[in-house]
C-alpha positions in Angstrom: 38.1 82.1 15.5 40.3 80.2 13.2 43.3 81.5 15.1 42.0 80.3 18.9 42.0 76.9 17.1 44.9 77.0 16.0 46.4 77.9 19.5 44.3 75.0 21.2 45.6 72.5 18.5 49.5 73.4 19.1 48.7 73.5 22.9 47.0 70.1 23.4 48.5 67.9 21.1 47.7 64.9 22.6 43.9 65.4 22.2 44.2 66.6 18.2 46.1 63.3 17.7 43.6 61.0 19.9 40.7 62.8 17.5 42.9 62.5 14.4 43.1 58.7 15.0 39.7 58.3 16.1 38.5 59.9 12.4 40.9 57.5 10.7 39.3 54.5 12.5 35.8 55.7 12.1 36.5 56.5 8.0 37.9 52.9 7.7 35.6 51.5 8.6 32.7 53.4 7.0 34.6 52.7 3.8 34.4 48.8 4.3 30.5 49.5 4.7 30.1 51.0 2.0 27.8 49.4 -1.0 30.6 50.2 -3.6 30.0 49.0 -7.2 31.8 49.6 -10.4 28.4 49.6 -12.3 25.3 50.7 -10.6 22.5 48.9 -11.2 19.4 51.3 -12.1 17.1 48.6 -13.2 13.6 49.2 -12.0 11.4 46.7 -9.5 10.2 44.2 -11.8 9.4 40.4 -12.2 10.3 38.3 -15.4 7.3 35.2 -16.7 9.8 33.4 -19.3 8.0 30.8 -21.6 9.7 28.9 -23.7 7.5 27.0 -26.5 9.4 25.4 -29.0 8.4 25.3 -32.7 5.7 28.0 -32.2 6.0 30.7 -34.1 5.8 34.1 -33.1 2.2 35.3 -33.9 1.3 32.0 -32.0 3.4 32.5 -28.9 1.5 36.4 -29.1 -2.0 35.1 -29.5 -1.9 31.8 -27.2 1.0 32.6 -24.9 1.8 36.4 -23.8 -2.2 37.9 -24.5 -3.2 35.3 -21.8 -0.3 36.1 -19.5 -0.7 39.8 -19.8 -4.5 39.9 -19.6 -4.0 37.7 -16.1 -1.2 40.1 -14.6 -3.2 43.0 -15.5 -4.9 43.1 -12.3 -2.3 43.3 -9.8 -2.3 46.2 -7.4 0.6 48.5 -7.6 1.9 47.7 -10.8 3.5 50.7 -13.3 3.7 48.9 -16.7 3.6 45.7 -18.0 5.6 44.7 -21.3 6.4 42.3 -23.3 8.3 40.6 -26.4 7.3 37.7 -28.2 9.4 35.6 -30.8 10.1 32.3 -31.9 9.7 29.8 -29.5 9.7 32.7 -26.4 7.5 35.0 -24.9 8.9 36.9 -21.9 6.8 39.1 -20.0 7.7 42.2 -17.6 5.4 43.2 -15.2 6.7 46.7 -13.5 6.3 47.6 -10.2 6.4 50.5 -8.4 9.9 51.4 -6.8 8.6 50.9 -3.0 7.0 47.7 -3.7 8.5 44.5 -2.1 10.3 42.4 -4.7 9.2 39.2 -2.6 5.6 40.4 -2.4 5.8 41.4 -5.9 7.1 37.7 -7.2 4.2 35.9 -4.3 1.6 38.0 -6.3 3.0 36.8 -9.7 3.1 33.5 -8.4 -0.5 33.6 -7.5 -1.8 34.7 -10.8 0.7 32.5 -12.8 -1.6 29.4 -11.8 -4.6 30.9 -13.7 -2.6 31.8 -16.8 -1.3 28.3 -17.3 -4.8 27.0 -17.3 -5.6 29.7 -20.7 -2.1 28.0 -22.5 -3.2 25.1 -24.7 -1.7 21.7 -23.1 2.2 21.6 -25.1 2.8 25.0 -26.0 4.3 26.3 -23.2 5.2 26.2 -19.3 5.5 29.8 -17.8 7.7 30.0 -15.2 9.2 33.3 -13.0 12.8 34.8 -13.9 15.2 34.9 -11.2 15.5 37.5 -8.4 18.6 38.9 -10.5 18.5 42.4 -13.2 20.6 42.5 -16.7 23.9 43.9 -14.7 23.7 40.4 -12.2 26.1 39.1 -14.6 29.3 39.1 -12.8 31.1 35.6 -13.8 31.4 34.3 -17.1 33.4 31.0 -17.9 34.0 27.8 -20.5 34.5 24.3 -19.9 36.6 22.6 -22.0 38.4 19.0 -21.7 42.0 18.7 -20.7 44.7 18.1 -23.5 44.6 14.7 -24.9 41.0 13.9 -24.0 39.5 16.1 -26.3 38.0 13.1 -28.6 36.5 11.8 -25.3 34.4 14.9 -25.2 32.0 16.0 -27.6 30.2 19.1 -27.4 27.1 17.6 -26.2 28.9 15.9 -23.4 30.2 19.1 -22.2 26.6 20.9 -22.0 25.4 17.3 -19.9 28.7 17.9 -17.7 27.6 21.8 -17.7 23.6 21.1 -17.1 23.6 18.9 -14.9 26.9 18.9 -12.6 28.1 22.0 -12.9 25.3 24.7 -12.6 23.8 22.2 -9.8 26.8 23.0 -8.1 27.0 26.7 -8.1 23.1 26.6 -7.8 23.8 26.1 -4.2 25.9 29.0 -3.6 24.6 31.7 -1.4 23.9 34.9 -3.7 23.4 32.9 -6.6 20.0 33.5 -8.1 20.7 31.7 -11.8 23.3 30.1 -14.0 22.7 30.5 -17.7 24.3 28.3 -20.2 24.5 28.5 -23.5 26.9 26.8 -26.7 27.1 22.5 -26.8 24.4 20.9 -28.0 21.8 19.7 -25.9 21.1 15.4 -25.4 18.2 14.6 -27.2 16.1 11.2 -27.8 14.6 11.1 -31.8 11.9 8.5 -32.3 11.4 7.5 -35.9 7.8 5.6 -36.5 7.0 2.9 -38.8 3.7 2.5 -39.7 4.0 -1.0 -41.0 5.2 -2.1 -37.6 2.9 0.0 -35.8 0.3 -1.3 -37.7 1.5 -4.9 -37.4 1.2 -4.4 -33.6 -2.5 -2.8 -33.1 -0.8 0.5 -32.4 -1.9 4.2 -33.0 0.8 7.2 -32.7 -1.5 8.5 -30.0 -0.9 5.6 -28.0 3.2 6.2 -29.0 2.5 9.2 -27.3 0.9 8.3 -24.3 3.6 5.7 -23.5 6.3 8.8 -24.1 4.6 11.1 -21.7 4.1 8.3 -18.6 
C-alpha cells in the first residue's frame, strides 16, 4: 500500500504539489483562527456585586451589607455557589453559575434581584453595584501617568488621579473590548467641611439641615 503511493506521488507530481499547497493554505489559515492565549483563562461563569461602604467596619458590612445581598441572590435558578468576603469598607459577593448558563442572562437576573437588596441596605452604607463582564486573568495592560520633565511641581499626585479619573479611563472606557479600567495610587480630590457651632447657631441652623443642603 505504502509503496503504490509512493509510485503515484513520483508519477503525478503536479497533483502532490497542488495538494501540498492547498494544505499549506488551509493550515494558515486555521492558525490565524485559532483562539491562542499565553494564559488560559479557567475562571468559572460567575457575576461580581461590589459594595463599597466606607468607614464601616467589617462585622457591619457582614450583618447589613453581604447577609442581605446573599439571602436575595439565593433564589436564582441555576446557580452552583454563592460566596463572599467582607472587610473594611467592602463587601464583594460571587454568585456562581453553572458552566452552560448565559453570562448575559446570568448578569439580567442579578440585575433584577440587585433592586430588592438595595432596599434591605440602610440609606448611606452602601450602593451595590455589578462587576464587569471581565475574570482575574482580564488584566492585560498596566501603565502610569506621570508629568513631563520640568512640570513636575505643576502636578501633584492628586492632580494626576483627576487627570487619570476622569480623562483618561473615560477615554479607554470607549474602546471596544474594554469591560473596566481600574486605578489605583494618587490621592483622590476631596471637599472637608469643618462646622462651627457658634455660627451655626448664630444663623438658626441645625447639622441636619448642613446635610440636607450637601446632598441637594
Amino acid at each position: 500500500m505504502l509503496d503504490k503511493i509512493i509510485h503515484y506521488s513520483i508519477k503525478n507530481k503536479l497533483i502532490i504539489g497542488l495538494l501540498t499547497l492547498s494544505l499549506i493554505a488551509w493550515g494558515s489559515y486555521s492558525l490565524s483562527q485559532l483562539p491562542i492565549d499565553a494564559v488560559p483563562d479557567i475562571t468559572n461563569n460567575q457575576v461580581q456585586i461590589i459594595t463599597v461602604a466606607p468607614s464601616q467596619s467589617a462585622l457591619d458590612i457582614e450583618r447589613l451589607v453581604t447577609f442581605p445581598i446573599e439571602q436575595t441572590m439565593a433564589t436564582i435558578p441555576n446557580v452552583e455557589e454563592i460566596r463572599s468576603f467582607s472587610r473594611f469598607g467592602l463587601s464583594v459577593v460571587t454568585i456562581v453559575f453553572f458552566d452552560n448558563v448565559d453570562v448575559y442572562w446570568a448578569r439580567q437576573q442579578v440585575n433584577e434581584r440587585l433592586t430588592m437588596a438595595a432596599k434591605q441596605i440602610p440609606p448611606g452604607v452602601g450602593s451595590p453595584e455589578l462587576g464587569p463582564v471581565t475574570t482575574g486573568l482580564g488584566e492585560i495592560y498596566q501603565y502610569i501617568i506621570r508629568p513631563k520633565k520640568g512640570f513636575e511641581d505643576k502636578f501633584s499626585p492628586t492632580d494626576l488621579r483627576s487627570v487619570q479619573d476622569w480623562i483618561v479611563r473615560r477615554q479607554l472606557l470607549g474602546t471596544p473590548g474594554v469591560a473596566d479600567v481600574a486605578r489605583f495610587g494618587g490621592y483622590l480630590k476631596q471637599y472637608e467641611i469643618a462646622l462651627d457651632p457658634d455660627k451655626l447657631r448664630s444663623y438658626d441652623l441645625s447639622i441636619g439641615e448642613v446635610f440636607s443642603a450637601l446632598e441637594k
